[in-house]
C-alpha positions as CSV (number, residue, x, y, z in Angstrom):
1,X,12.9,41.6,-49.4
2,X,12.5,45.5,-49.2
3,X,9.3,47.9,-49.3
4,X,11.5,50.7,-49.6
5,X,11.3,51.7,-45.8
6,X,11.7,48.2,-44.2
7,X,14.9,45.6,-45.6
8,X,15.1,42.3,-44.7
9,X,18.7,40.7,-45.2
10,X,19.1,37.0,-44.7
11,X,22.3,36.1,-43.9
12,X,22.6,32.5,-43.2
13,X,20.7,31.4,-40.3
14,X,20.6,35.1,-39.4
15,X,17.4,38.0,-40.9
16,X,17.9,41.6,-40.6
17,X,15.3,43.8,-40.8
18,X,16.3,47.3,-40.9
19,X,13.4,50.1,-40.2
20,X,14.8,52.4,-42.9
21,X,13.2,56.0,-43.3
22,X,16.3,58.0,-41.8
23,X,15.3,61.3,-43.2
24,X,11.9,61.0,-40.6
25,X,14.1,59.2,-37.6
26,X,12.8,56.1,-38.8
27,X,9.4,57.7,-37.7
28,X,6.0,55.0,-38.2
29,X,3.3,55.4,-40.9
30,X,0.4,53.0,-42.5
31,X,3.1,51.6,-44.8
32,X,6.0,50.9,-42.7
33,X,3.8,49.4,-40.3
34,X,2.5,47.1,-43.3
35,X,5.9,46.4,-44.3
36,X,6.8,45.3,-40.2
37,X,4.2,43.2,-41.0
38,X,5.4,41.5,-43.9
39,X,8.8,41.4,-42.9
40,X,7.7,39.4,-39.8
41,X,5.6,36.8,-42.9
42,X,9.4,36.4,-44.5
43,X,11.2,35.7,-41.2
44,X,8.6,33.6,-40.0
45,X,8.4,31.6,-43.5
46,X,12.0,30.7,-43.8
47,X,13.2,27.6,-42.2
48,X,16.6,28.7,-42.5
49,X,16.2,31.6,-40.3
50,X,17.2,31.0,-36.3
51,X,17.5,34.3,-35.5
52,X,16.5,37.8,-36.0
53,X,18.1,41.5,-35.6
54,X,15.7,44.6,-35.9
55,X,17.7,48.1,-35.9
56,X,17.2,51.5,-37.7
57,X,18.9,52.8,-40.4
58,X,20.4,56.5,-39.8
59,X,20.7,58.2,-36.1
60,X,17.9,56.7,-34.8
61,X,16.2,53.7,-34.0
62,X,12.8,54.9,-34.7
63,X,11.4,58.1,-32.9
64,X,7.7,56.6,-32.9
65,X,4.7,57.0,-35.0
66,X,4.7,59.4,-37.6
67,X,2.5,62.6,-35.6
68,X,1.5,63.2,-40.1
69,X,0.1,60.1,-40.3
70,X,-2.2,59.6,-37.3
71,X,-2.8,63.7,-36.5
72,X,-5.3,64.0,-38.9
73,X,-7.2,61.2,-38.2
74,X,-10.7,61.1,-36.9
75,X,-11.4,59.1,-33.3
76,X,-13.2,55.9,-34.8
77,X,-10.3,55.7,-37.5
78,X,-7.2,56.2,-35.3
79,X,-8.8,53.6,-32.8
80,X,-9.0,51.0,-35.4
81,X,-6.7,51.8,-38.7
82,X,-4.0,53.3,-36.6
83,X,-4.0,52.0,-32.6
84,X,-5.4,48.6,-33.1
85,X,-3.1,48.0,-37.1
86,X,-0.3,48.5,-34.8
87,X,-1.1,46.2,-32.1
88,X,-1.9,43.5,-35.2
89,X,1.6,44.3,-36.1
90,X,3.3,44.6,-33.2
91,X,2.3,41.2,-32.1
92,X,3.2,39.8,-35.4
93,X,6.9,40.9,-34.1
94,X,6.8,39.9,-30.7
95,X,5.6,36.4,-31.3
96,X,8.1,35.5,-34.0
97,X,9.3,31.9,-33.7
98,X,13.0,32.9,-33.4
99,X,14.5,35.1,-30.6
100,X,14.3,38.6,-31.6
101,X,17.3,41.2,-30.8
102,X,16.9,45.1,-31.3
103,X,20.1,46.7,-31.8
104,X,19.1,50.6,-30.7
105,X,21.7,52.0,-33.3
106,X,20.2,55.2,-32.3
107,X,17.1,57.0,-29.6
108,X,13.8,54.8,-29.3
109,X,11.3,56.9,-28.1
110,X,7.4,56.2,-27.6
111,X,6.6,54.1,-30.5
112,X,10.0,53.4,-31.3
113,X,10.3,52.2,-28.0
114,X,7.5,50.4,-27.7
115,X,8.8,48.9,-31.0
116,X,12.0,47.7,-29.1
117,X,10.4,46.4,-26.3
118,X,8.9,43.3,-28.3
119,X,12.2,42.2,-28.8
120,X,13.6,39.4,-26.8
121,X,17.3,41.0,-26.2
122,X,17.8,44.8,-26.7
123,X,21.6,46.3,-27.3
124,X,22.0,49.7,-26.7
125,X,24.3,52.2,-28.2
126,X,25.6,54.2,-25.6
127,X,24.2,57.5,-26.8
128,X,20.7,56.6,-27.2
129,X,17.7,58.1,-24.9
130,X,14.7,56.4,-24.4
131,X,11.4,57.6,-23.1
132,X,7.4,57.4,-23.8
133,X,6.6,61.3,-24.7
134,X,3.3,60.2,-25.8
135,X,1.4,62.4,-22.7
136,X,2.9,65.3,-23.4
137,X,1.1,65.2,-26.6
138,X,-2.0,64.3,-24.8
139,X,-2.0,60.8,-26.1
140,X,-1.2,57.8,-24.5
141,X,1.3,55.0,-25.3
142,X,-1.1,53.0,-27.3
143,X,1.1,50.3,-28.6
144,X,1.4,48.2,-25.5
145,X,3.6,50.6,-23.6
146,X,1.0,50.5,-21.0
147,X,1.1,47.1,-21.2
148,X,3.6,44.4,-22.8
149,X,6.5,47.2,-21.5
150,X,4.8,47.5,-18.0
151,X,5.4,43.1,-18.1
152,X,8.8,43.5,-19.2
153,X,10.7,46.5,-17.7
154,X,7.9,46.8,-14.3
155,X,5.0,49.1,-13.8
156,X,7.0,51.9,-11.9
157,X,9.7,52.7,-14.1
158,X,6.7,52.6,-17.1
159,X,5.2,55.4,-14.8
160,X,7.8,57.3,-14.7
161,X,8.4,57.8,-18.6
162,X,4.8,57.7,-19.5
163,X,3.6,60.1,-16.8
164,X,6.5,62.0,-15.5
165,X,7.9,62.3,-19.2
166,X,11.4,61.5,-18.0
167,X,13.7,60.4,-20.7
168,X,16.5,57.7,-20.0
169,X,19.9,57.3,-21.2
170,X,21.4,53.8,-22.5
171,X,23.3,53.4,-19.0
172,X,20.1,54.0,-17.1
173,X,18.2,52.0,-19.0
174,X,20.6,48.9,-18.7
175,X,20.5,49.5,-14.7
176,X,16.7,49.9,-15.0
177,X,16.6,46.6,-16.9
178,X,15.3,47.6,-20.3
179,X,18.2,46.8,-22.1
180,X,20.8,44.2,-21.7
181,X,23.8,45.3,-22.8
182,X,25.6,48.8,-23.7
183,X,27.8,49.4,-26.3
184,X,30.4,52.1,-28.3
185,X,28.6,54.5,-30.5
186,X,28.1,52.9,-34.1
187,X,28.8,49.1,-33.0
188,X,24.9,47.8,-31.9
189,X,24.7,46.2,-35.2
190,X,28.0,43.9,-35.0
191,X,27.0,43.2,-30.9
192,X,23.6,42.3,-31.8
193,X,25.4,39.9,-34.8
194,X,27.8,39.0,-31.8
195,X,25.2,37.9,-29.6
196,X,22.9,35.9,-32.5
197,X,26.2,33.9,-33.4
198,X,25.7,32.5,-29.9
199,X,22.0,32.2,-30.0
200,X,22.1,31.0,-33.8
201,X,24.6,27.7,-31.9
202,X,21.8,26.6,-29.8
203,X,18.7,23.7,-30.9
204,X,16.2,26.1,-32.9
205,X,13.2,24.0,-31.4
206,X,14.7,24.5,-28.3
207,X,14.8,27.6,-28.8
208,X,11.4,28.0,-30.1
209,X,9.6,26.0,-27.6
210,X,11.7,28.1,-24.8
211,X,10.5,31.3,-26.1
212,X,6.8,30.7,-26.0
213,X,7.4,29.0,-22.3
214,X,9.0,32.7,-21.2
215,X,6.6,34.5,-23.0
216,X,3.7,32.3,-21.1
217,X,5.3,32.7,-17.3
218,X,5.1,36.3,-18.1
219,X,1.6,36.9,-18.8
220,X,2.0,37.5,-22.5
221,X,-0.8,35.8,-24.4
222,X,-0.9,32.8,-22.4
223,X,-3.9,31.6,-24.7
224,X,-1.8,31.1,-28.0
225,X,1.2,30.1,-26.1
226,X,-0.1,27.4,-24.7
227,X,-2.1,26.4,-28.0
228,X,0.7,26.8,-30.0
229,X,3.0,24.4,-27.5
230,X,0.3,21.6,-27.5
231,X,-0.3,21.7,-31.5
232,X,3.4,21.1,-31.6
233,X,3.7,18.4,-29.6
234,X,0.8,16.8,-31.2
235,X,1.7,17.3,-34.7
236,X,4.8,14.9,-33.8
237,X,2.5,11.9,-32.7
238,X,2.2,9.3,-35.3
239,X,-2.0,9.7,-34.2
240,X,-2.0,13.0,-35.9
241,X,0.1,11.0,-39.3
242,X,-2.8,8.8,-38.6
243,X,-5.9,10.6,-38.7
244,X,-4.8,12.5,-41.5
245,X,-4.2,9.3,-43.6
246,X,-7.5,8.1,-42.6
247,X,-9.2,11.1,-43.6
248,X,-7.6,11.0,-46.8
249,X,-8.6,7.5,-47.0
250,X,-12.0,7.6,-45.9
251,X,-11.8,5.6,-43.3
252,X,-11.6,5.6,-39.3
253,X,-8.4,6.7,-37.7
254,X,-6.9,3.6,-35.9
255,X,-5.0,5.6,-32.9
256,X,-2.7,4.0,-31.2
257,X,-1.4,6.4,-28.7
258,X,2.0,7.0,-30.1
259,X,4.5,10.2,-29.3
């Protein structure tokens, strides 16, 4: 599928979806976040699909959101159509059944980076910076950089992008611990293909079930998690079979107890 600024490419058991609006840096608005969204609907809809790549097309990864598409925007609208439409989406991306790699092809910066940090694995091309700017704007980072990236990369290196404005390279970040590996210039898309060959090997409920367990033990939505796990293992008793077939039946379930 393609929207015109977000591709999705399914290549066997492996989806790419490519944030493409080079001539902006890959820069969000309203309709790429849309398209995230509905990229995320086509991954998560296709059985074939174990694993998932998200990269940029261009020199960047994605600078953030598009300054022309919120600026304008009065408070009550830029709470809800902008801050709280991103969140929606965001989510979407970060609670994808498969594992999730960002190959940062080029710099992720405040939304952009916020926009990697969702991802499971992140790949780094050696030239890249990272930061959250958003302060020195006199906004904050409003699309969980405050708060899934403060869970995944620790409070005080968080603090020191977000209120000391300091801006990282690829090396730092991998010694920092907000990306795993660092590569050449121009290669994040075949490491991040590297590393899914491997992932793509392994038992996709595995996989699956593994991935909400992580995202659990690290405070991330441990309501849905944890709903999500138990309506899986139920939906493989022969009790659920049975209650269905009774319903259909009109008649009472006979359970029996069976997993």
């Amino acid at each position: 599928m393609s929207s015109g600024t977000v591709r999705v490419d399914i290549d066997g058991s492996l989806a790419i979806i490519t944030v493409s609006r080079p001539e902006k840096l890959n820069a969000l608005d309203l309709d790429m976040l849309k398209a995230l969204s509905e990229a995320a609907d086509a991954v998560e809809a296709n059985p074939d699909v174990h694993v998932a790549i998200l990269t940029g097309e261009g020199k960047a990864f994605s600078a953030g959101g598009d300054i022309k598409a919120w600026g304008h925007m009065a408070p009550q609208e830029f709470g809800h159509a902008w801050v709280r439409y991103g969140h929606r989406v965001f989510e979407r991306l970060a609670t994808l059944r498969v594992p999730l790699i960002a190959a940062l092809n080029g710099h992720a910066l405040g939304g952009g980076l916020e926009l990697a940090g969702l991802a499971d694995i992140r790949i780094a091309e050696e030239q890249i910076k990272i930061g959250l700017p958003e302060t020195g704007l006199g906004m904050i980072p409003g699309w969980s950089g405050t708060q899934r990236l403060v869970k995944r990369f620790g409070a005080q290196i968080v603090r020191r992008m977000a209120l000391g404005g300091e801006i990282f390279t690829a090396e730092e970040a991998r010694q920092f611990g907000m990306v795993d590996m660092v590569v050449a210039t121009g290669t994040a898309v075949d490491a991040a293909r590297d590393y899914a060959s491997r992932v793509a090997t392994r038992g996709p409920a595995a996989l699956e079930i593994t991935k909400l367990m992580i995202a659990s033990a690290n405070g991330e939505d441990n309501g849905t998690a944890v709903e999500a796990l138990g309506s899986i293992l139920v939906a493989k008793t022969g009790d659920l079979k049975e209650g269905v077939t009774a319903f259909s039946e009109k008649r009472p379930a006979q359970f029996k107890g069976e997993w």
